[in-house]
LOTITOR-51036 format. One record per atom (N, C-alpha, C): x, y, z; residue in three letters. Coordinates in steps of 0.1 Angstrom, whole numbers, padded with zeros to 4 digits, always signed. Layout:
N
XYZAla...
//
This chain:
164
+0610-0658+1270Unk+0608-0671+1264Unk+0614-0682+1273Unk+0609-0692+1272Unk+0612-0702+1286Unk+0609-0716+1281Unk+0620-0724+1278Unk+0621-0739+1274Unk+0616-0743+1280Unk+0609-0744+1292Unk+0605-0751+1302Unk+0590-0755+1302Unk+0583-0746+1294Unk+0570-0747+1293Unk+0560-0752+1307Unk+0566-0742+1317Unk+0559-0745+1330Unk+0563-0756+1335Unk+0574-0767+1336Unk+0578-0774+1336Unk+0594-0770+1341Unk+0600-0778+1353Unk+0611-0771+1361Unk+0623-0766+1345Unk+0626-0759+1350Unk+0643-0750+1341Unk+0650-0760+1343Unk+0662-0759+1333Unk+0669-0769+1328Unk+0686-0760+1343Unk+0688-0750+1340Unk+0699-0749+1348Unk+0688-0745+1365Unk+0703-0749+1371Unk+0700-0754+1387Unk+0700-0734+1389Unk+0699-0732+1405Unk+0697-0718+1412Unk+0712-0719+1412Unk+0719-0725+1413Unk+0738-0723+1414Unk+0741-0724+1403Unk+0738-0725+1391Unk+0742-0726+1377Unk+0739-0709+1375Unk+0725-0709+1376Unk+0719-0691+1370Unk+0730-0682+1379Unk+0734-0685+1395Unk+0735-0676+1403Unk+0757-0673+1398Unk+0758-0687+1395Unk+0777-0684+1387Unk+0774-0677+1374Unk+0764-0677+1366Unk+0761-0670+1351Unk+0765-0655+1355Unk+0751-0654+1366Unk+0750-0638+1371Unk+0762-0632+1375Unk+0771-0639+1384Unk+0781-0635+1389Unk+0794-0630+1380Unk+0791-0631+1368Unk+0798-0632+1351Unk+0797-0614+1350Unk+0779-0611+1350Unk+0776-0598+1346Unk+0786-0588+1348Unk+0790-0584+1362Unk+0797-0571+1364Unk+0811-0570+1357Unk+0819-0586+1358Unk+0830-0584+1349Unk+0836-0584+1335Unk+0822-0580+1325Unk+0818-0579+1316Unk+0815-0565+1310Unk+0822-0561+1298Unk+0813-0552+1293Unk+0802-0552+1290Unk+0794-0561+1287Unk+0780-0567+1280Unk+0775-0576+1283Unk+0764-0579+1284Unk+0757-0591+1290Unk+0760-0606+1282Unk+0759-0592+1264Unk+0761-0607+1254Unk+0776-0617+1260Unk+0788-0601+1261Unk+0794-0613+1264Unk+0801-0623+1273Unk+0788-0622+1284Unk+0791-0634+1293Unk+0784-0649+1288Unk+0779-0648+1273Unk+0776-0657+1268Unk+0785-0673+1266Unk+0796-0670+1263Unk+0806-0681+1269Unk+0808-0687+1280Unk+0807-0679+1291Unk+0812-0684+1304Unk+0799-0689+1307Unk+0788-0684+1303Unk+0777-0691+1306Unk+0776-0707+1300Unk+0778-0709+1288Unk+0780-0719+1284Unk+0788-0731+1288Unk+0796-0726+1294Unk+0811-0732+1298Unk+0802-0743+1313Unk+0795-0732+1316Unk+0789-0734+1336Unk+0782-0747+1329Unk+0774-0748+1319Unk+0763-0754+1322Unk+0769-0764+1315Unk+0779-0769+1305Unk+0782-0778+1298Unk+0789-0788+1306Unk+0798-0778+1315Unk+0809-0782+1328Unk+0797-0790+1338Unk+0789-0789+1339Unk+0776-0792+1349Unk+0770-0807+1344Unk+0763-0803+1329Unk+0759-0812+1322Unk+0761-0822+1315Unk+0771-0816+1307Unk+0786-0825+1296Unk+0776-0820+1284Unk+0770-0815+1287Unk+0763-0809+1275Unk+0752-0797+1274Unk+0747-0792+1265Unk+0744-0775+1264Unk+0726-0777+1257Unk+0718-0783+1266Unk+0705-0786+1262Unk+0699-0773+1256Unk+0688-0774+1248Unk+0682-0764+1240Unk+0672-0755+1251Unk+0670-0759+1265Unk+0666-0757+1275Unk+0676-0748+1281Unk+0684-0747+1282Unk+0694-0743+1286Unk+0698-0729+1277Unk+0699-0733+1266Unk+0704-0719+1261Unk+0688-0709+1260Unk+0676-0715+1260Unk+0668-0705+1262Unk+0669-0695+1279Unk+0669-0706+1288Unk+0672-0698+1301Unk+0683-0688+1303Unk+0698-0691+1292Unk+0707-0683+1293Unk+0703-0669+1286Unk+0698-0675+1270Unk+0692-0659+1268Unk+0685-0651+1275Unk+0674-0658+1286Unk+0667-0645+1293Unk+0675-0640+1304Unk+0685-0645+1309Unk+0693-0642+1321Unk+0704-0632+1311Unk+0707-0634+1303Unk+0714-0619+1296Unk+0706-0617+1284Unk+0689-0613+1285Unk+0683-0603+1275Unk+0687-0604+1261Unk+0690-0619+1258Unk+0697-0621+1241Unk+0683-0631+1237Unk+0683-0634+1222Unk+0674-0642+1218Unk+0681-0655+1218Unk+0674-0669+1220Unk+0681-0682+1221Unk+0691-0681+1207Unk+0685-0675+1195Unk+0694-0679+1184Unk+0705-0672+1182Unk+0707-0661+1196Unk+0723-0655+1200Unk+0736-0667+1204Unk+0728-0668+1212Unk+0730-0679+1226Unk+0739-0693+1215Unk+0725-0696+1205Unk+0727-0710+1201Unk+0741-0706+1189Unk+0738-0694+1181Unk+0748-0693+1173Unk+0764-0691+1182Unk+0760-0684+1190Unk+0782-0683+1195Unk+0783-0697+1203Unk+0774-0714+1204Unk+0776-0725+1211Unk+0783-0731+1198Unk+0772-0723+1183Unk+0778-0736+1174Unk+0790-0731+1168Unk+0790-0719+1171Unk+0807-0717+1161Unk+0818-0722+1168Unk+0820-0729+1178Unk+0827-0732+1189Unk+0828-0751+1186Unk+0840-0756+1186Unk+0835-0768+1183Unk+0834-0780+1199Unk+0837-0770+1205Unk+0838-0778+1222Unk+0824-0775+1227Unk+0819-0772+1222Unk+0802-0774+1229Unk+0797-0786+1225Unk+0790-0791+1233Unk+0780-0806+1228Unk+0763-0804+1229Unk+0756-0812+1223Unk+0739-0809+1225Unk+0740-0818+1231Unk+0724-0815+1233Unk+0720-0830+1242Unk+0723-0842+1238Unk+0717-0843+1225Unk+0721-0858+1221Unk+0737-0865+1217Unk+0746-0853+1219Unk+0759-0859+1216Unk+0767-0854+1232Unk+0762-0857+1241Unk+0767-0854+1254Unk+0782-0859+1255Unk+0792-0855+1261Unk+0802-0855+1268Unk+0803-0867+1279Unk+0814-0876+1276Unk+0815-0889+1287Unk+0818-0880+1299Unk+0819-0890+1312Unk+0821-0884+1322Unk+0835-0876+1321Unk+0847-0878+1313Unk+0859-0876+1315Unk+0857-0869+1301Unk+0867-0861+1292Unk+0869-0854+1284Unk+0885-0855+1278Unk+0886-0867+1272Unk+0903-0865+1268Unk+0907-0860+1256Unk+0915-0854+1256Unk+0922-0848+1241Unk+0938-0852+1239Unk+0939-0856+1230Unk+0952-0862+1225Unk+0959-0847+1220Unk+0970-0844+1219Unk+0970-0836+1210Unk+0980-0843+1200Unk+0978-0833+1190Unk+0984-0836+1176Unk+0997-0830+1170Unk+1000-0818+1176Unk+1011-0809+1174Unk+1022-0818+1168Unk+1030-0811+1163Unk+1042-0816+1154Unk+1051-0823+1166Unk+1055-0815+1169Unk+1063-0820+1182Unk+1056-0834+1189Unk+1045-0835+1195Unk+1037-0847+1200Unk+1036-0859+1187Unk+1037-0854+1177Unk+1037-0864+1164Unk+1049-0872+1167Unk+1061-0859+1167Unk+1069-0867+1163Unk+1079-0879+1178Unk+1066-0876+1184Unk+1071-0878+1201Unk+1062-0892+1203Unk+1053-0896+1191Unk+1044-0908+1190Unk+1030-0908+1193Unk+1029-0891+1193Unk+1016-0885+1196Unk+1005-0891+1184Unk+1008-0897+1170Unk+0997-0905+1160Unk+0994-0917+1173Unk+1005-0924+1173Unk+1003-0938+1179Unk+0997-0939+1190Unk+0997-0926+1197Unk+0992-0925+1207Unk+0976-0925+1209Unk+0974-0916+1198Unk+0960-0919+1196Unk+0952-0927+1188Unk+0961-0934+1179Unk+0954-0945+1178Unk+0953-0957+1185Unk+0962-0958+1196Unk+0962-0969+1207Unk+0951-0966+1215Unk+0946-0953+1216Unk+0934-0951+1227Unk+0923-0952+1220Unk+0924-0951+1209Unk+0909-0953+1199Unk+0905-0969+1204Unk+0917-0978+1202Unk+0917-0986+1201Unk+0916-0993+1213Unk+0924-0989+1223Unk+0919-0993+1235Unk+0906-0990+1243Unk+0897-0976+1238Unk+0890-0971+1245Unk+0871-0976+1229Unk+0879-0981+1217Unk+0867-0987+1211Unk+0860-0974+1209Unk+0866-0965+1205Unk+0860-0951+1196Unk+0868-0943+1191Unk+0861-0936+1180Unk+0870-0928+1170Unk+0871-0917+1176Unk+0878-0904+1172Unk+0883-0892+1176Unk+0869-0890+1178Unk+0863-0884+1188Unk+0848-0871+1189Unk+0841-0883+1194Unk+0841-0892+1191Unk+0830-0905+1199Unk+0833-0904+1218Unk+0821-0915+1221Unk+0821-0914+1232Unk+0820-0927+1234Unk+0831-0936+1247Unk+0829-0951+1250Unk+0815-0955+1251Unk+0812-0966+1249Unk+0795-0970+1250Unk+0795-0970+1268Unk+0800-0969+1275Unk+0798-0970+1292Unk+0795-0952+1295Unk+0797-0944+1284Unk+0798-0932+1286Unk+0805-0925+1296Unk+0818-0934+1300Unk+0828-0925+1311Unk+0839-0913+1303Unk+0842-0919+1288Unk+0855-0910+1281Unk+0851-0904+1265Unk+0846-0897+1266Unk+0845-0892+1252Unk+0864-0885+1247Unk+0869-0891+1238Unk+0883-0891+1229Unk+0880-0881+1219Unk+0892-0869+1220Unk+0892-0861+1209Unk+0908-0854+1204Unk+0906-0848+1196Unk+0921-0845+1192Unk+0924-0831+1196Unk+0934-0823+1200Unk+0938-0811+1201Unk+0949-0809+1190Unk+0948-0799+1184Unk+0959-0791+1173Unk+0975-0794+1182Unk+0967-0784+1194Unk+0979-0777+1201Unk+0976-0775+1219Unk+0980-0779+1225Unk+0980-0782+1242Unk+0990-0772+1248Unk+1000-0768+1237Unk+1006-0757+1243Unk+1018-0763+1251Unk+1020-0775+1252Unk+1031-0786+1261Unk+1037-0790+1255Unk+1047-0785+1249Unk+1055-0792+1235Unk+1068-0799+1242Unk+1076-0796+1254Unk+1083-0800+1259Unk+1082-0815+1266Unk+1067-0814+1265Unk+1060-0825+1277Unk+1052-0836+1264Unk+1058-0838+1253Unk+1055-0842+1243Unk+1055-0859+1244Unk+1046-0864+1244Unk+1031-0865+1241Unk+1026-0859+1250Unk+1017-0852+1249Unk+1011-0848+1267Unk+0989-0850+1259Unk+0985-0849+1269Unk+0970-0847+1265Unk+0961-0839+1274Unk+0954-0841+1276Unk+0943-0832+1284Unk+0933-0836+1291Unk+0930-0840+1304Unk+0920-0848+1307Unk+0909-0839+1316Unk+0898-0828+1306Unk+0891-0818+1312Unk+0901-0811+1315Unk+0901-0803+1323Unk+0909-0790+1322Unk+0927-0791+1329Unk+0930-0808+1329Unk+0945-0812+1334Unk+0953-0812+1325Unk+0964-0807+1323Unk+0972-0809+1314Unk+0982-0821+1318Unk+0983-0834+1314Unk+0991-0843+1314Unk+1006-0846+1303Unk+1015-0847+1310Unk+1028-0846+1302Unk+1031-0862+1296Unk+1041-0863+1287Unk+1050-0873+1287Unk+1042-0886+1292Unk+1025-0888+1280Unk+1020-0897+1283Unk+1020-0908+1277Unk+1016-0919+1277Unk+1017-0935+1272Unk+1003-0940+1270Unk+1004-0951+1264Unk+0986-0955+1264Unk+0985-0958+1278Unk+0994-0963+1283Unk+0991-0972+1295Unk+0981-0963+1303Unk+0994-0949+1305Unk+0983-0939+1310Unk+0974-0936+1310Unk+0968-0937+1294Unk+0949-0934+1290Unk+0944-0943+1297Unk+0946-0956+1293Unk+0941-0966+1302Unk+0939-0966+1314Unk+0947-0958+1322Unk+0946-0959+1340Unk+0932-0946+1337Unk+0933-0935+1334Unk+0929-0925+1331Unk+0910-0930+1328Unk+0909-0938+1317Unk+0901-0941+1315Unk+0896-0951+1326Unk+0904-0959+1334Unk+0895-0968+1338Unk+0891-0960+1354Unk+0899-0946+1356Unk+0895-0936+1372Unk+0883-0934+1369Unk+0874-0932+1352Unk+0862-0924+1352Unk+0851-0930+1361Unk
//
């Protein structure tokens, strides 16, 4: 099956060829189904319905494998709710609460003009919340894509936001 309808594939020859590279250190094809997802979202900022067809035939699953383990997951995006260029997460943890981690993110809603899961209208920062960052000593800290930042301030989102 092939989203493409004769019409180029949605993932690039270096997207399919990092998926493939998944296979051998896997027991199963199904489950390199994540890491696949990860490549193409990391790529895209989001996980087109094109995309999870080409991943099914590259690991022999049906798209509604593929699409089911993207939606139980709440860090995947579709096309139409794409990922800003930057990816920030506040976290929420008790410790960051009580470290000004609320005010924290409500100063970036506010400064950044979107609610938790939105995306700025310039589409550089999509703003979200984390439970737990795992940084409790480094309280407030957040997450900017896969950086862990400590002992942050709005000011910081702001610098942060305005590098996108």
């Amino acid at each position: 099956m092939s989203g493409s309808n004769g019409a180029k594939g949605v993932l690039t020859d270096s997207m399919k060829e990092r998926i493939r590279a998944f296979l051998p250190r896997y027991p199963s094809k199904q489950a390199v189904t994540l890491p696949a997802l990860h490549i193409v979202q990391d790529e895209l900022r989001c996980v087109p319905l094109g995309a999870i067809e080409e991943i099914a035939e590259i690991l022999e699953l049906s798209p509604a494998q593929v699409f089911d383990t993207m939606s139980f997951y709440g860090f995947f995006r579709e096309e139409h709710d794409k990922l800003g260029k930057i990816r920030l997460w506040v976290c929420r943890s008790l410790p960051c609460l009580l470290r000004g981690g609320e005010e924290l993110l409500k100063q970036a809603c506010e400064r950044l003009n979107v609610k938790p899961g939105e995306t700025t209208a310039d589409g550089k920062v999509t703003l979200e919340f984390a439970e737990c960052l795992g940084a409790c000593d480094g309280a407030p800290c957040i997450l900017v894509d896969d950086e862990l930042v400590v002992n942050v301030d709005v000011e910081r989102i702001a610098t942060i936001a305005a590098q996108a």
